[in-house]
N, C-alpha and C positions, 0 to 999 in steps of 0.2 A: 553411828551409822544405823541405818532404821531400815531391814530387811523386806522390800514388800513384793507382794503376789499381787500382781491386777487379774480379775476374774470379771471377763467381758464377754458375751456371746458375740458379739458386732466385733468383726476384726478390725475396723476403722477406730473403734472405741479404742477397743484394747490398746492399738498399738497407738495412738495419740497418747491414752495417761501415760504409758511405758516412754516413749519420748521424754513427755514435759515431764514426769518424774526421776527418772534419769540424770535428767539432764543438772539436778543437786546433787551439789557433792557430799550431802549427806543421808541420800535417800540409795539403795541399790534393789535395783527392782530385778528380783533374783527370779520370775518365770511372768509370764504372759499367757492367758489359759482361760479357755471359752467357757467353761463351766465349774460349778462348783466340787466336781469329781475330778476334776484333772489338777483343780487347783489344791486338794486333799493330798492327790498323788504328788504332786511339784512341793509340796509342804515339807514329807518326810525327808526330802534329800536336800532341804535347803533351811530350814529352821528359820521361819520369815517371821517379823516381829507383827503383822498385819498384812492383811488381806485389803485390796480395795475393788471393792463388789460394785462393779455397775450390772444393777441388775435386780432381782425380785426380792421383797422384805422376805420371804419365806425362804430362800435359799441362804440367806442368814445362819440360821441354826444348826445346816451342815457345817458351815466353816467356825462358827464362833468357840467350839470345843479346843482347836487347835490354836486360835491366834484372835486377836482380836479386830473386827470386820469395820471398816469405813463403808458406808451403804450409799451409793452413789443411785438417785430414784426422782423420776418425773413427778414426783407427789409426795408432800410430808406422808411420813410414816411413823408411826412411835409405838411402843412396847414391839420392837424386832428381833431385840437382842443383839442390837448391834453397839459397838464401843461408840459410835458415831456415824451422824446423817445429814447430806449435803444433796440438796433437791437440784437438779439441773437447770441453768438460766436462773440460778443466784448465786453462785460463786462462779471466781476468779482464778487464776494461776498462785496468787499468793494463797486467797482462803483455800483454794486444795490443800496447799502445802502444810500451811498450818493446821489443818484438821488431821493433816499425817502425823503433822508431828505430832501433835495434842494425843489424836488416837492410837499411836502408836506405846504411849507412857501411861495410858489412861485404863484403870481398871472397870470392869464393867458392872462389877457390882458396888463401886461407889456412890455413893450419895452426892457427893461435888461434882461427879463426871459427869450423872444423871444431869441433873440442875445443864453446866457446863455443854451438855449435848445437844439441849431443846431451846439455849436461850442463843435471840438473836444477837452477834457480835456488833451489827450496827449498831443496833439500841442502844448499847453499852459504849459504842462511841460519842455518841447524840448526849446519852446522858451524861456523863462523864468528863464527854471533852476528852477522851484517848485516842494517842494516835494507834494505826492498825496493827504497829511491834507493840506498842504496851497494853492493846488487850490482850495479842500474843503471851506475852510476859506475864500479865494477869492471870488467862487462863492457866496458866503454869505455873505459879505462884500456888491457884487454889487448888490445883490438884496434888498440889505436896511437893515440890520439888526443890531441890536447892539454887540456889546462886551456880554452883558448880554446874547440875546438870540442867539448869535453863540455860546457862552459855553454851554447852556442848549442842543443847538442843536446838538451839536459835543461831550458831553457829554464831558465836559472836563473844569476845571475853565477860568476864567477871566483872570486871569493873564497868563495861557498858549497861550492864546487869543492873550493878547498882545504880548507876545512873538514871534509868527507867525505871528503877524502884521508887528514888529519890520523888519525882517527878509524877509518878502513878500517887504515891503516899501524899501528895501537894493536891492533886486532882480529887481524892475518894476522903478529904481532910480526913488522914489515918496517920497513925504511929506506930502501927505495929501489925504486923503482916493478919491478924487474927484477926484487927476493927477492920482493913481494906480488903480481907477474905469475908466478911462478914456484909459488909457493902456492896462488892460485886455480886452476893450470890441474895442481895437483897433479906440477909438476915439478922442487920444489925439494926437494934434498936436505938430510939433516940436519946443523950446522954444528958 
């Protein structure tokens, strides 16, 4: 279950993600809150695993000390400080979700997450030939994660796990999670 604070100035915003996030039963959107001070305040009584900021790259850096921030912004933005960033009128209900979840497990000072924040998941399906669970899966793969907790996180068994493994490892011709982490993140050399 993945704790989240939506921090929207637009009550129409807010309470739309607060809806469609909700509405997983693995997401619990523990406040709803117009700014990044109220959402600071709503923090300490509810220990939220992320923040989802629609709203200014600069107000980033208040929230990002407590929890890690999804930057929801009418225009790419990069060095924010944000765990992750989703530009308005290019994602979807699923790619919300899966950036929650992704940013919710994803640290901000790693190098995979880095990479995993800025690149496009379409391109990676174009290129690939994945479908939009096994870049899911993918991403979560490269950011460390087990069999165990991509099922927990993707809400889906173990064994369908591997089976998208099976299947991602046939698509990135890979054998071992290191050569198809090396591939997706475009840094596997030719053998």
């Amino acid at each position: 279950m993945r704790r989240v604070v939506v921090v929207a100035e637009n009550p129409v915003v807010r309470a739309g993600l607060g809806v469609l996030l909700a509405a997983h039963p693995d997401v619990e959107v523990t406040a709803q809150v117009p700014d990044p001070a109220t959402g600071l305040a709503a923090a300490r009584g509810t220990a939220p695993d992320l923040f989802v900021l629609d709203g200014s790259p600069a107000d980033v850096r208040h929230l990002s000390p407590r929890a890690p921030v999804l930057l929801l912004t009418h225009t790419p933005a990069r060095a924010t400080g944000a765990a992750g960033h989703l530009v308005h009128g290019t994602f979807d209900e699923a790619e919300l979700l899966r950036a929650v979840r992704a940013t919710a497990h994803a640290s901000g000072a790693s190098t995979v997450s880095n990479i995993l924040r800025f690149r496009n998941p379409a391109s990676q399906v174009q290129r690939f030939g994945l479908s939009a669970r096994e870049v899911e899966v993918m991403d979560l793969i490269a950011s460390g994660m087990t069999n165990q907790r991509i099922a927990t996180t993707c809400s889906i068994t173990e064994k369908t796990v591997k089976n998208h493994i099976n299947r991602i490892f046939a698509k990135l011709h890979s054998t071992t999670r290191g050569e198809a982490i090396a591939s997706w993140l475009g840094t596997r050399t030719a053998s």
